[in-house]
C-alpha positions in Angstrom: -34.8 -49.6 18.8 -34.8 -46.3 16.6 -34.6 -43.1 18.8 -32.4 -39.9 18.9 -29.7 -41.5 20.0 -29.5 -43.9 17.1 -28.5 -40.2 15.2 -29.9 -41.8 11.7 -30.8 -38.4 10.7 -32.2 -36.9 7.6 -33.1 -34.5 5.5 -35.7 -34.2 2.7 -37.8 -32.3 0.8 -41.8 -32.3 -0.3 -43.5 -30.3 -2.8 -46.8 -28.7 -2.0 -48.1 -30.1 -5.4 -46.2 -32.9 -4.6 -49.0 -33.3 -1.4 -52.3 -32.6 -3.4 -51.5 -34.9 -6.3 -49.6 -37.9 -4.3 -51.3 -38.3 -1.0 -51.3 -41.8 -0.8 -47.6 -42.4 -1.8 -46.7 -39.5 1.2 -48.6 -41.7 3.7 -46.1 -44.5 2.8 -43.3 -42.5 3.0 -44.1 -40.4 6.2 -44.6 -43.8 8.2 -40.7 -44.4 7.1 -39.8 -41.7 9.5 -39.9 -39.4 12.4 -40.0 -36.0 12.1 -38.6 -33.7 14.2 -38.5 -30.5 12.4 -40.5 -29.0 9.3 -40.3 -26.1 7.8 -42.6 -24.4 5.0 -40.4 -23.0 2.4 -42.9 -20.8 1.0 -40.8 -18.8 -1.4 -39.8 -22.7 -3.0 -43.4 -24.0 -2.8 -42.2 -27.1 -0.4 -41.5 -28.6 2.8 -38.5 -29.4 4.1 -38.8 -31.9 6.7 -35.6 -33.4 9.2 -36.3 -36.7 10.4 -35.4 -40.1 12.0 -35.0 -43.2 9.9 -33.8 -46.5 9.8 -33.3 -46.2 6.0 -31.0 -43.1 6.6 -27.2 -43.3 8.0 -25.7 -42.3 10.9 -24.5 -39.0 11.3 -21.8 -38.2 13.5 -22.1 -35.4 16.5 -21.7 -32.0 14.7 -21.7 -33.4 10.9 -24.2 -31.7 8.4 -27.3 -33.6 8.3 -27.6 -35.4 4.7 -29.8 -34.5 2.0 -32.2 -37.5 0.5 -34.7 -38.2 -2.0 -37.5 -40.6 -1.5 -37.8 -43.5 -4.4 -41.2 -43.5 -5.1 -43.1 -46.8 -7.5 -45.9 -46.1 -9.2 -47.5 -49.5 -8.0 -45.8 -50.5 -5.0 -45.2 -46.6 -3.2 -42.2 -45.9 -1.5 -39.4 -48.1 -1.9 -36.4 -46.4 -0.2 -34.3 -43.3 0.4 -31.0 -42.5 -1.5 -29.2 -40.0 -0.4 -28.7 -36.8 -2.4 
């Protein structure tokens, strides 16, 4: 079961473009995690979200949470993460 204490944490950025022009792709990818903190980064235009995943690694107690980018298919949508 995937909860906090599975500590597969991750980080990731989104665009606000990114959110008018790709909605559908984003609903995909945001039922690939859990969020559990986002900030707007209004000064960069995007959101950077933390989150649970299965498709993220775990990260130790006190380790820097790591930095991935969503692979995204034109026809099939999301397809994984790879981390940054």
């Amino acid at each position: 079961m995937m909860g906090i204490k599975n500590r597969r944490f991750g980080r990731f950025r989104i665009f606000f473009d990114t959110i008018d022009t790709e909605a559908e792709y984003l609903y995909q990818l945001m039922g690939e995690v859990i969020v559990i903190r986002a900030e707007a980064l209004l000064h960069n235009d995007m959101v950077e979200y933390i989150a649970i995943s299965k498709h993220f690694d775990e990260v130790g107690e006190g380790t820097v949470i790591p930095e991935y980018k969503a692979i995204m298919h034109s026809e099939k949508g999301f397809l994984r993460f790879e981390k940054c």
